[in-house]
C-alpha positions in Angstrom: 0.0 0.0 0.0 2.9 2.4 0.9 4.3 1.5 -2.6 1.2 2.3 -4.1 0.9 6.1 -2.2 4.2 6.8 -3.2 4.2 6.0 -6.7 1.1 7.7 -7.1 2.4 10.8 -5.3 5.2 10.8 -7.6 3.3 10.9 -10.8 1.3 14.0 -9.4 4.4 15.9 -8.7 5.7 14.5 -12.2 3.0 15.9 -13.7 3.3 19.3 -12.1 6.2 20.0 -13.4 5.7 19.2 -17.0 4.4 22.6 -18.2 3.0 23.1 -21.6 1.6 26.4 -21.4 2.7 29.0 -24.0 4.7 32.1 -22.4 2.7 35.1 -21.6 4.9 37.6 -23.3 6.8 37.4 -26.7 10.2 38.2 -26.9 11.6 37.2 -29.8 15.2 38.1 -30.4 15.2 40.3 -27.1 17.7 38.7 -25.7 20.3 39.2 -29.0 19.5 42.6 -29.1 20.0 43.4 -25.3 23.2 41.5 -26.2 24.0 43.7 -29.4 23.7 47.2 -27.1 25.9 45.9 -24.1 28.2 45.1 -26.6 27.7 48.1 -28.7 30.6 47.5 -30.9 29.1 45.4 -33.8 25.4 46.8 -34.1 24.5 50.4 -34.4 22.1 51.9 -32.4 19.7 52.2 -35.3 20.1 48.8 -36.3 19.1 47.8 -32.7 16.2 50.0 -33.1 15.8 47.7 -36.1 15.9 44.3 -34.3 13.2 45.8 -31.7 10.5 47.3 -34.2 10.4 43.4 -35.8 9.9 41.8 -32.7 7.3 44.6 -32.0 6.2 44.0 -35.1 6.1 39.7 -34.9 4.8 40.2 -31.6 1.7 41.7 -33.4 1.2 39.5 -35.9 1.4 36.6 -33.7 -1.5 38.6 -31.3 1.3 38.6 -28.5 1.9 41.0 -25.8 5.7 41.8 -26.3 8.0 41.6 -23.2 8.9 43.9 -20.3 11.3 46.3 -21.0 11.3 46.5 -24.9 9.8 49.5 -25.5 11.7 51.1 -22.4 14.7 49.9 -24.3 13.7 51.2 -27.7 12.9 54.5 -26.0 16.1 54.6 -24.7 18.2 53.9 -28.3 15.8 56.9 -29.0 16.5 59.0 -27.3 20.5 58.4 -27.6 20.0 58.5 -31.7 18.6 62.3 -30.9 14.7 61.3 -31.6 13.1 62.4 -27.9 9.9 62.3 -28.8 10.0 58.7 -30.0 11.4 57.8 -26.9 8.8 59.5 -24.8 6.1 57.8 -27.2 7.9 54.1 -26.2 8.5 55.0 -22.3 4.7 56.0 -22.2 3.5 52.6 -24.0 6.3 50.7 -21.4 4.3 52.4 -18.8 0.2 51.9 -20.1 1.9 48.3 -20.6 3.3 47.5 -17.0 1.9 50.1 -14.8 4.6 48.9 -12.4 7.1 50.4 -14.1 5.9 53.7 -14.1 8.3 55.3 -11.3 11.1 53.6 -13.4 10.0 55.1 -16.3 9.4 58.6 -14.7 13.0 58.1 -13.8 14.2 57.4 -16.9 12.1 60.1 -19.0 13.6 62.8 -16.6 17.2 61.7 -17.1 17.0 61.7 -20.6 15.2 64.7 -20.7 17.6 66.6 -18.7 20.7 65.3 -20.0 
């Protein structure tokens, strides 16, 4: 009988674990262009901005929400390639987005807009 419980308590938490649920945000190639701006010595800024507006645009076209922190970090290669206002316009959709982040994003729309 102990056998029994056990194995059976062992399938449950087998089958806990095994998750097949799709991820709730898309990132795409996030992670190769957070890659390409640390490194910032093989990729321009504008063709970051590049990689992020397709997986913006994927994202889209595959009716997924795209992932924390892209449009903060497209309006930030914004505002470094001297286009503010497209910056603001990504901070504010990082911010309707993940309301969290607003005092982050305050943050980072006053630095840039005082520097």
């Amino acid at each position: 009988m102990k056998k029994l419980i056990t194995l059976a308590f062992v399938c449950i938490a087998l089958t806990g674990c095994n998750s097949t649920k799709e991820p709730i945000y898309y990132y795409g190639d996030y992670s190769t262009a957070v890659y390409a701006y640390l490194k910032a010595d093989d990729v321009t800024a504008e063709e970051q901005i590049s990689m992020l507006e397709q997986i913006i645009a994927d994202a889209a076209n595959k009716s997924k929400n795209v992932a924390p922190g892209l449009h903060a970090h497209l309006g930030m290669l914004y505002f470094e390639t001297g286009n503010p206002s497209l910056g603001t316009t990504h901070f504010e959709t990082e911010k309707s987005l993940f309301p969290e982040s607003v005092h982050y994003i305050d943050f980072l729309l006053k630095s840039a807009k005082g520097a």
